[in-house]
LUMTORDO-681805 format. One record per atom (N, C-alpha, C): residue in three letters; x, y, z; atom name. Coordinates in steps of 0.2 Angstrom, whole numbers, plus 5000, padded with zeros to 4 digits. Example, Ala and Ser with C-alpha at 12.3 -4.5 7.8 and 13.67 -1.06 7.14 Angstrom:
2
<atom><type>ALA</type><c1>5066</c1><c2>4972</c2><c3>5039</c3><atom>N</atom></atom>
<atom><type>ALA</type><c1>5062</c1><c2>4978</c2><c3>5039</c3><atom>CA</atom></atom>
<atom><type>ALA</type><c1>5066</c1><c2>4984</c2><c3>5039</c3><atom>C</atom></atom>
<atom><type>SER</type><c1>5064</c1><c2>4989</c2><c3>5035</c3><atom>N</atom></atom>
<atom><type>SER</type><c1>5068</c1><c2>4995</c2><c3>5036</c3><atom>CA</atom></atom>
<atom><type>SER</type><c1>5064</c1><c2>5000</c2><c3>5039</c3><atom>C</atom></atom>
END
This chain:
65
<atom><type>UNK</type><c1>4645</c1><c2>5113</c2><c3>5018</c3><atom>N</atom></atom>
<atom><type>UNK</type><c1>4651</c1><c2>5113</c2><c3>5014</c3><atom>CA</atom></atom>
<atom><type>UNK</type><c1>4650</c1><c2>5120</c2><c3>5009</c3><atom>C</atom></atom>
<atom><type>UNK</type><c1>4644</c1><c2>5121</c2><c3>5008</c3><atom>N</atom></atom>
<atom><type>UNK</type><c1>4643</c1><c2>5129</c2><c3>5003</c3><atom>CA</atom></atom>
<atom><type>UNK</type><c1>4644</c1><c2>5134</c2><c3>5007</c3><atom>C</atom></atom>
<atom><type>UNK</type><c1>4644</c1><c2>5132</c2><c3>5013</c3><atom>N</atom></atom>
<atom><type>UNK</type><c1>4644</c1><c2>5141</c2><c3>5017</c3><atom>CA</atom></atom>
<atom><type>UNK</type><c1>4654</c1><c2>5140</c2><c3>5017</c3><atom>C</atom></atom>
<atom><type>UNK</type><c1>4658</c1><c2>5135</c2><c3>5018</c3><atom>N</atom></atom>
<atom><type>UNK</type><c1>4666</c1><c2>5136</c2><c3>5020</c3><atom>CA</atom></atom>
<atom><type>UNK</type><c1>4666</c1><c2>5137</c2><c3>5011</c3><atom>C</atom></atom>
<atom><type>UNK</type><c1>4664</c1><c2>5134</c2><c3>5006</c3><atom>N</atom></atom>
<atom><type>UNK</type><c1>4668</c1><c2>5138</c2><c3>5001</c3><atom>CA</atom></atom>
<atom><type>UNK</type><c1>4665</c1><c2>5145</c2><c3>5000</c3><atom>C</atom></atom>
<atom><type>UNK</type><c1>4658</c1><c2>5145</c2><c3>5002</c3><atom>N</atom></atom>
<atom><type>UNK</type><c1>4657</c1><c2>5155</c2><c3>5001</c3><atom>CA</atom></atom>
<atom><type>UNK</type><c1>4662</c1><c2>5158</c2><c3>5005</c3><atom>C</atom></atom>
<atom><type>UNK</type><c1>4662</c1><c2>5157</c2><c3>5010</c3><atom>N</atom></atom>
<atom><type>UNK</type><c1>4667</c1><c2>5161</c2><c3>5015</c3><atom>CA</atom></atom>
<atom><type>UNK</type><c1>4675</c1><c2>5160</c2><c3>5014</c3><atom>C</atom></atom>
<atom><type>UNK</type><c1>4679</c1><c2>5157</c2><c3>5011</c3><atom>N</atom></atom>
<atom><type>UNK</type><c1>4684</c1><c2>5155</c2><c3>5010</c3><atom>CA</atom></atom>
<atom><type>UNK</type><c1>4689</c1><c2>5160</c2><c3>5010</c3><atom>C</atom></atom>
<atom><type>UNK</type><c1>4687</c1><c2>5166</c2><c3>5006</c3><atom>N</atom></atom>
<atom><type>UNK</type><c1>4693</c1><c2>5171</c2><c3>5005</c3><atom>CA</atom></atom>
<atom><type>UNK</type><c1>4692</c1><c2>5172</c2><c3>5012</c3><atom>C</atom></atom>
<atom><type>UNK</type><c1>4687</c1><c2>5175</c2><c3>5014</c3><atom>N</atom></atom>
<atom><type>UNK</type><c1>4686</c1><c2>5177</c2><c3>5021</c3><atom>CA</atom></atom>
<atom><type>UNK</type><c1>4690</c1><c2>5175</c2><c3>5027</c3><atom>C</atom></atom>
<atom><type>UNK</type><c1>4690</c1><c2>5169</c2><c3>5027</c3><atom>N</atom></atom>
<atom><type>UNK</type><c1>4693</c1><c2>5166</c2><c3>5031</c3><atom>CA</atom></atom>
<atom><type>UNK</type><c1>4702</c1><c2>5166</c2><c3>5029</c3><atom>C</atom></atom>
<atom><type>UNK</type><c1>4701</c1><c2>5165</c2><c3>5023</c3><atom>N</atom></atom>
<atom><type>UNK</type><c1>4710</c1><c2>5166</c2><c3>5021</c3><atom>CA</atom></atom>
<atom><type>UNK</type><c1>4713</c1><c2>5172</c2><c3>5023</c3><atom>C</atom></atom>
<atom><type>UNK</type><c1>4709</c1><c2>5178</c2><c3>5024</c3><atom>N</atom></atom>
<atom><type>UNK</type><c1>4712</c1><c2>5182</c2><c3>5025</c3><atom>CA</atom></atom>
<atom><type>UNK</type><c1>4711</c1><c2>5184</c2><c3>5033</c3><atom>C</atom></atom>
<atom><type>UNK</type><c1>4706</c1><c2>5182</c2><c3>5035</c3><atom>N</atom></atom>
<atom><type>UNK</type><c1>4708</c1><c2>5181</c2><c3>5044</c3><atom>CA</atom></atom>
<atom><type>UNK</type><c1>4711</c1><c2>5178</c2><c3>5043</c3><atom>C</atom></atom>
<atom><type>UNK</type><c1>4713</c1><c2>5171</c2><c3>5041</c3><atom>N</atom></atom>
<atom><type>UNK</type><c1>4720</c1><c2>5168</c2><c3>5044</c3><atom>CA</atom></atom>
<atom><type>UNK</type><c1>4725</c1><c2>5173</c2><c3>5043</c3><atom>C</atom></atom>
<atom><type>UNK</type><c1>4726</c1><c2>5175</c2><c3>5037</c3><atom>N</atom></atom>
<atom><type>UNK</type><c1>4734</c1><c2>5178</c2><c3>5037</c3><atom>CA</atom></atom>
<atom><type>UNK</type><c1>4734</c1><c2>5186</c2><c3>5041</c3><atom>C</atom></atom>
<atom><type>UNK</type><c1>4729</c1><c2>5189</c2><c3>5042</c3><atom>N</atom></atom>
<atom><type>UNK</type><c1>4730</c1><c2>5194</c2><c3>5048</c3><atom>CA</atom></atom>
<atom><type>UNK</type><c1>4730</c1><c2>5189</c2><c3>5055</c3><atom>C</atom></atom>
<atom><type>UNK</type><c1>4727</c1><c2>5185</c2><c3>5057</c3><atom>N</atom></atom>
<atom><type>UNK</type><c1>4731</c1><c2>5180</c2><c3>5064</c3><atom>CA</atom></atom>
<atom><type>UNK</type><c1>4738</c1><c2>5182</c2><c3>5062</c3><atom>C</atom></atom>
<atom><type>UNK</type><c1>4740</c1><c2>5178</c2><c3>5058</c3><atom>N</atom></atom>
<atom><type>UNK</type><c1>4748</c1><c2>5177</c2><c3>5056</c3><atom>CA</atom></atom>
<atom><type>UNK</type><c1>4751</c1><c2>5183</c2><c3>5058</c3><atom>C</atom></atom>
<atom><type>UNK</type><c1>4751</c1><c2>5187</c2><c3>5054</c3><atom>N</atom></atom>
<atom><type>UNK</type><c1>4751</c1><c2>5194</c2><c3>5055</c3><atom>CA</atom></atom>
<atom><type>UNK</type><c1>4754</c1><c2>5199</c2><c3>5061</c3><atom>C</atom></atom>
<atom><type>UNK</type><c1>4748</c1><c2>5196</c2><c3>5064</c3><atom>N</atom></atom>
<atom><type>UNK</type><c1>4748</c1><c2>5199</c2><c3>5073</c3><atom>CA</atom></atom>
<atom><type>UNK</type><c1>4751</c1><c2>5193</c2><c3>5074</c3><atom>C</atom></atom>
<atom><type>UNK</type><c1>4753</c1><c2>5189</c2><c3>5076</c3><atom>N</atom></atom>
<atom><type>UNK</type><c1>4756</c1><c2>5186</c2><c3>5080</c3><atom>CA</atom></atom>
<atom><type>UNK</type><c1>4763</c1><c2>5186</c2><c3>5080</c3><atom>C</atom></atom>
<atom><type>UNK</type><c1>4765</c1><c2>5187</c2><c3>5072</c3><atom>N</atom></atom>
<atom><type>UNK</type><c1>4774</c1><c2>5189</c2><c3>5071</c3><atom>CA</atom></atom>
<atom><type>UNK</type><c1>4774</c1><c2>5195</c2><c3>5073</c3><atom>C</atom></atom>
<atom><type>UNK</type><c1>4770</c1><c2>5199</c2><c3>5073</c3><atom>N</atom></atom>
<atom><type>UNK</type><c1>4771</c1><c2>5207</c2><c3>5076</c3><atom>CA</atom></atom>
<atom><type>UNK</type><c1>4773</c1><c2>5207</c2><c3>5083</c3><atom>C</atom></atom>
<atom><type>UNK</type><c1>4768</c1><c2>5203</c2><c3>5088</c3><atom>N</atom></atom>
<atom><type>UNK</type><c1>4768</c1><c2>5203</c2><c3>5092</c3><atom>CA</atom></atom>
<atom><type>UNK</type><c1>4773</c1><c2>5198</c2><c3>5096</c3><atom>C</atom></atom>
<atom><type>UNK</type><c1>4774</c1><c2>5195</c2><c3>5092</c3><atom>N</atom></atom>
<atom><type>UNK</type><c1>4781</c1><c2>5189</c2><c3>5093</c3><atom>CA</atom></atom>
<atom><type>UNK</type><c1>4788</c1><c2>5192</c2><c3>5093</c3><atom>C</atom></atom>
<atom><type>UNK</type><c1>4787</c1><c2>5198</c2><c3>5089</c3><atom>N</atom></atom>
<atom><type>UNK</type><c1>4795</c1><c2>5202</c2><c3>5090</c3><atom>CA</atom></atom>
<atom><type>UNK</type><c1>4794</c1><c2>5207</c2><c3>5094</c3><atom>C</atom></atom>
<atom><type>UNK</type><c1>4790</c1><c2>5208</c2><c3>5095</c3><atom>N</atom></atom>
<atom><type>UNK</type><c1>4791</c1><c2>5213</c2><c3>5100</c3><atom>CA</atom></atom>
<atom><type>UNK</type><c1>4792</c1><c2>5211</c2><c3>5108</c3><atom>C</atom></atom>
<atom><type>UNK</type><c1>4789</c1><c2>5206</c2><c3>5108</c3><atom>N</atom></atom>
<atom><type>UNK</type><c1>4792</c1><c2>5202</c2><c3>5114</c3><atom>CA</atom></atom>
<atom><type>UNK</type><c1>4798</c1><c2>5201</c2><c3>5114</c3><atom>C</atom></atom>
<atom><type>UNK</type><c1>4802</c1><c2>5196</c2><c3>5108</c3><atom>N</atom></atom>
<atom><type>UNK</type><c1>4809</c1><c2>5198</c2><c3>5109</c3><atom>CA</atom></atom>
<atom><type>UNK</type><c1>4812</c1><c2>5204</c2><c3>5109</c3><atom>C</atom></atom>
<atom><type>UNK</type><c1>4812</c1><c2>5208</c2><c3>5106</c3><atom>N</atom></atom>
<atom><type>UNK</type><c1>4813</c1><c2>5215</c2><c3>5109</c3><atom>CA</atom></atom>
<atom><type>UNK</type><c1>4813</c1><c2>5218</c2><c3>5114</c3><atom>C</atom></atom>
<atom><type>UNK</type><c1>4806</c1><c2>5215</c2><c3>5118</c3><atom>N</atom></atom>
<atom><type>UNK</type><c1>4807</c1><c2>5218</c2><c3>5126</c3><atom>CA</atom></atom>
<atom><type>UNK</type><c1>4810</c1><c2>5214</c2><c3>5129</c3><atom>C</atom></atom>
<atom><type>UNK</type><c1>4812</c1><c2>5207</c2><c3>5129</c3><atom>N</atom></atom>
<atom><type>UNK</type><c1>4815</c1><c2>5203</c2><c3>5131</c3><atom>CA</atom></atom>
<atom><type>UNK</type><c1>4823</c1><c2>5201</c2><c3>5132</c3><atom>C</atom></atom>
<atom><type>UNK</type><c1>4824</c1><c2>5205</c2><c3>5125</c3><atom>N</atom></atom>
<atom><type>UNK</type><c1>4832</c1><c2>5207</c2><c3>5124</c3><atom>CA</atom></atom>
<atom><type>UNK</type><c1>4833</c1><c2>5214</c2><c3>5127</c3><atom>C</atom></atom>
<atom><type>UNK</type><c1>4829</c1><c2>5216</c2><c3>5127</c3><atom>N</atom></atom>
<atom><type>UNK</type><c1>4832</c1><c2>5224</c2><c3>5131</c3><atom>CA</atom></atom>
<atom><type>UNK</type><c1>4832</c1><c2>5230</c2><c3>5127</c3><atom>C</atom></atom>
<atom><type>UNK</type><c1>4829</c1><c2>5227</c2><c3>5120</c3><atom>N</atom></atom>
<atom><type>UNK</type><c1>4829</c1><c2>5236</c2><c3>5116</c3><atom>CA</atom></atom>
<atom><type>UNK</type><c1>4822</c1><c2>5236</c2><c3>5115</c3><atom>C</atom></atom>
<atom><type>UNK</type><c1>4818</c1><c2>5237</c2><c3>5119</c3><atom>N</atom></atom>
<atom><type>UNK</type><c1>4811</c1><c2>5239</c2><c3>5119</c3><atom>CA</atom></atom>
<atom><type>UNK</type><c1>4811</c1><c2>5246</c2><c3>5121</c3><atom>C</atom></atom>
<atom><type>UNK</type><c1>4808</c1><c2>5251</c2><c3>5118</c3><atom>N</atom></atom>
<atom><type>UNK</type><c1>4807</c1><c2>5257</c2><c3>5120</c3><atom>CA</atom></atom>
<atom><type>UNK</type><c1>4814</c1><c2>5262</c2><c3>5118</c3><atom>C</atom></atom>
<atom><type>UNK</type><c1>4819</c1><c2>5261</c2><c3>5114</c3><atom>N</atom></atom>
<atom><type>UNK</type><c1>4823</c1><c2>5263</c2><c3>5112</c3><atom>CA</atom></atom>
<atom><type>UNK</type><c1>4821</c1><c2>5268</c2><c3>5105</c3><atom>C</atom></atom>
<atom><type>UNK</type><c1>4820</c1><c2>5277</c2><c3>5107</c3><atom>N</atom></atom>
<atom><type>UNK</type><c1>4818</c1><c2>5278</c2><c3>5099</c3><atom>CA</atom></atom>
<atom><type>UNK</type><c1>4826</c1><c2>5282</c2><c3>5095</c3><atom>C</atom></atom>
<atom><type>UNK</type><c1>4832</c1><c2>5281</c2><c3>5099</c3><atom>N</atom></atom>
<atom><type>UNK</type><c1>4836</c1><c2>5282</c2><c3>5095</c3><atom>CA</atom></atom>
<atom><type>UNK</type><c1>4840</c1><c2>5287</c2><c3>5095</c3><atom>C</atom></atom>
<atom><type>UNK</type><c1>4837</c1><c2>5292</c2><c3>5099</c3><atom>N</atom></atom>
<atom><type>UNK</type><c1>4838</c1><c2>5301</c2><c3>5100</c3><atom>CA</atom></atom>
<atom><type>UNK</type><c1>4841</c1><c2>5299</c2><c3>5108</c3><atom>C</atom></atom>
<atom><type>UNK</type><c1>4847</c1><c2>5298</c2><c3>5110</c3><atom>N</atom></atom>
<atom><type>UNK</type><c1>4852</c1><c2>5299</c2><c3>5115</c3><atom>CA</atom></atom>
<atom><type>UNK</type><c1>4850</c1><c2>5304</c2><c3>5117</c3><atom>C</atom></atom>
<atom><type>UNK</type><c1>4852</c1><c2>5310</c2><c3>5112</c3><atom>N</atom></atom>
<atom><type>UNK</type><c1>4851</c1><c2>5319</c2><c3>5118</c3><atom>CA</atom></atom>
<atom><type>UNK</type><c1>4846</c1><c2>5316</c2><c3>5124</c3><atom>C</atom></atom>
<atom><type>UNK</type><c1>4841</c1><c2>5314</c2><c3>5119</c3><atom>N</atom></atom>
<atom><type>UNK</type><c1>4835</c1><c2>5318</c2><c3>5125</c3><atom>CA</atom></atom>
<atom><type>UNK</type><c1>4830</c1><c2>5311</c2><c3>5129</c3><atom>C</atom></atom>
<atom><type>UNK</type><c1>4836</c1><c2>5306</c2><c3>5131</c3><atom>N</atom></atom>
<atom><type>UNK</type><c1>4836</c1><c2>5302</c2><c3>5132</c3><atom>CA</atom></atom>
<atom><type>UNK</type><c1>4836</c1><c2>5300</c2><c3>5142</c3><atom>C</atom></atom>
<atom><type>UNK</type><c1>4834</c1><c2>5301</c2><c3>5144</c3><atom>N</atom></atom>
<atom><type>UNK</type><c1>4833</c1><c2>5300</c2><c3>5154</c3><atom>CA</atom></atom>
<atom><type>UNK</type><c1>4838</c1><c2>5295</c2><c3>5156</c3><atom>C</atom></atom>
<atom><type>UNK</type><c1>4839</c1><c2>5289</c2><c3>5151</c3><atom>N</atom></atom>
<atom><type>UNK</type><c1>4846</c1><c2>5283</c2><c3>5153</c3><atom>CA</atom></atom>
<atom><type>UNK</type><c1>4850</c1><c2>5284</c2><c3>5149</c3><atom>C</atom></atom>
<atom><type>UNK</type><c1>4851</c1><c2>5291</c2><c3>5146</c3><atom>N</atom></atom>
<atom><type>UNK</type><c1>4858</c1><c2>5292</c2><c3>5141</c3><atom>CA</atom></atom>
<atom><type>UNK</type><c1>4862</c1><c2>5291</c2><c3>5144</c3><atom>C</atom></atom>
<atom><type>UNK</type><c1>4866</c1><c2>5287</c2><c3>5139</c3><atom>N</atom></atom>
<atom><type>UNK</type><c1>4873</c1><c2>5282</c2><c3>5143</c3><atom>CA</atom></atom>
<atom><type>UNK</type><c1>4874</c1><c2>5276</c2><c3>5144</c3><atom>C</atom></atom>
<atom><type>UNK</type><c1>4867</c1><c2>5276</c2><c3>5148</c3><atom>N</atom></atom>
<atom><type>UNK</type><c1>4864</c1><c2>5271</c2><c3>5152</c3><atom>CA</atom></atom>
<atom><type>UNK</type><c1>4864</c1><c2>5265</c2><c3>5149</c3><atom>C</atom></atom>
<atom><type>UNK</type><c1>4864</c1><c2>5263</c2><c3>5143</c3><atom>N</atom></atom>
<atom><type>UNK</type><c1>4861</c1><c2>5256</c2><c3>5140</c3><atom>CA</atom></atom>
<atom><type>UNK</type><c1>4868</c1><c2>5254</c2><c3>5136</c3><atom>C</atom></atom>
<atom><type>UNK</type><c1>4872</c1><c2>5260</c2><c3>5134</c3><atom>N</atom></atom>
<atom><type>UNK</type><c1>4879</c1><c2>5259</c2><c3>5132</c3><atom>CA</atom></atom>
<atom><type>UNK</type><c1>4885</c1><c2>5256</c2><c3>5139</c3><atom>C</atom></atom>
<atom><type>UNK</type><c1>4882</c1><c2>5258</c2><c3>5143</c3><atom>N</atom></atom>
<atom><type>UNK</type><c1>4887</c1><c2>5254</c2><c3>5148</c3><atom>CA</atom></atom>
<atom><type>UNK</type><c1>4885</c1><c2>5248</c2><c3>5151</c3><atom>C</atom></atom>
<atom><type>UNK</type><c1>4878</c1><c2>5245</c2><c3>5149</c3><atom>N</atom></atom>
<atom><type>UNK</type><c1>4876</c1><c2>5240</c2><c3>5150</c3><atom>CA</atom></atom>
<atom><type>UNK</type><c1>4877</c1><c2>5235</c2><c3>5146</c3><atom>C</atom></atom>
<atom><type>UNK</type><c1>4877</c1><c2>5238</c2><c3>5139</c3><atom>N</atom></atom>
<atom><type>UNK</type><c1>4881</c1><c2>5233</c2><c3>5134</c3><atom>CA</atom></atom>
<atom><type>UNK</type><c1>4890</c1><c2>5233</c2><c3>5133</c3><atom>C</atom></atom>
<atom><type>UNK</type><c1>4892</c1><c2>5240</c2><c3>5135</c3><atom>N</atom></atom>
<atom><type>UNK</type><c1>4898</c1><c2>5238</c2><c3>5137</c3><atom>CA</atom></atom>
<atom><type>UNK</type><c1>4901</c1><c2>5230</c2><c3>5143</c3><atom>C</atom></atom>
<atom><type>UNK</type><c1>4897</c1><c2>5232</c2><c3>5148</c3><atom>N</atom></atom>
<atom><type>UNK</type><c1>4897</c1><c2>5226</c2><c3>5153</c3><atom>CA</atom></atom>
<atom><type>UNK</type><c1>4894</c1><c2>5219</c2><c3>5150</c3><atom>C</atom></atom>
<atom><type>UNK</type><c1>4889</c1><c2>5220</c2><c3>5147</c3><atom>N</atom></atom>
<atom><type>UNK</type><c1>4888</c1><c2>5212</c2><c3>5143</c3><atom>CA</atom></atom>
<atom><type>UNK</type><c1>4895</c1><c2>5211</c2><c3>5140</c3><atom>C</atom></atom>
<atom><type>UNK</type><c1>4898</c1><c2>5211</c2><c3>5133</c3><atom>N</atom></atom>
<atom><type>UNK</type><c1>4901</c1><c2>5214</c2><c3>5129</c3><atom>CA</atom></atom>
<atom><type>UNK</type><c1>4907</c1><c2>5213</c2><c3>5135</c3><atom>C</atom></atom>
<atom><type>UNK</type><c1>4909</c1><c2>5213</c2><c3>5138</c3><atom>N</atom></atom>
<atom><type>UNK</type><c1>4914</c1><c2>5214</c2><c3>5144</c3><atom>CA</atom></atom>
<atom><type>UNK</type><c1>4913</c1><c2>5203</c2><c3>5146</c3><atom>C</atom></atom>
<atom><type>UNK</type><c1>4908</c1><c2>5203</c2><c3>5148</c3><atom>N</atom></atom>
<atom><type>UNK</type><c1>4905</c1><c2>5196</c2><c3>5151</c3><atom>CA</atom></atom>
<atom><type>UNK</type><c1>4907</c1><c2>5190</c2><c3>5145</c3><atom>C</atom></atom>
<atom><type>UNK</type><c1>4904</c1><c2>5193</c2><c3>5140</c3><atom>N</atom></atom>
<atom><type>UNK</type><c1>4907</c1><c2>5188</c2><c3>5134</c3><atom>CA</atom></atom>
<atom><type>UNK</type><c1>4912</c1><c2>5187</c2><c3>5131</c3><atom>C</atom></atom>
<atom><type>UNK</type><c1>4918</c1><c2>5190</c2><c3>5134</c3><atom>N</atom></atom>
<atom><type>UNK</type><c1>4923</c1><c2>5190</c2><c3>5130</c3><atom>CA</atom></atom>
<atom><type>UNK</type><c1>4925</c1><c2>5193</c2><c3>5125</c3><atom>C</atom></atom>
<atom><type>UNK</type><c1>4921</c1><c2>5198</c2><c3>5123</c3><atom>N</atom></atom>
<atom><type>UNK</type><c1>4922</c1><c2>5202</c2><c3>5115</c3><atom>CA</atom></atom>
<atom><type>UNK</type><c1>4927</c1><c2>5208</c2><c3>5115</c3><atom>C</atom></atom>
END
């Protein structure tokens, strides 16, 4: 019981980095999952320019909007 109350911030604060990484990595999965993983925003210089806009065009077409 002395050694979890000596260690206790310790352990509070590995807990809340677990937490940490796990929503980190939790959205990033939705993100790669939703399809804007790996987007930095710069069209110009972009290899699928275009490309993603006529893919959400087509969703966007699909749902009715």
């Amino acid at each position: 019981m002395s050694w979890l109350q000596s260690n206790l911030a310790n352990i509070v604060i590995i807990l809340l980095i677990i937490a940490l990484l796990y929503v980190c990595i939790r959205s990033l999965w939705k993100d790669r999952s939703s399809g804007c993983a790996g987007c930095g925003g710069n069209c110009s210089s972009c290899h699928i320019a275009g490309g993603i806009e006529t893919i959400r065009t087509q969703q966007a077409a699909r749902k009715g909007v």
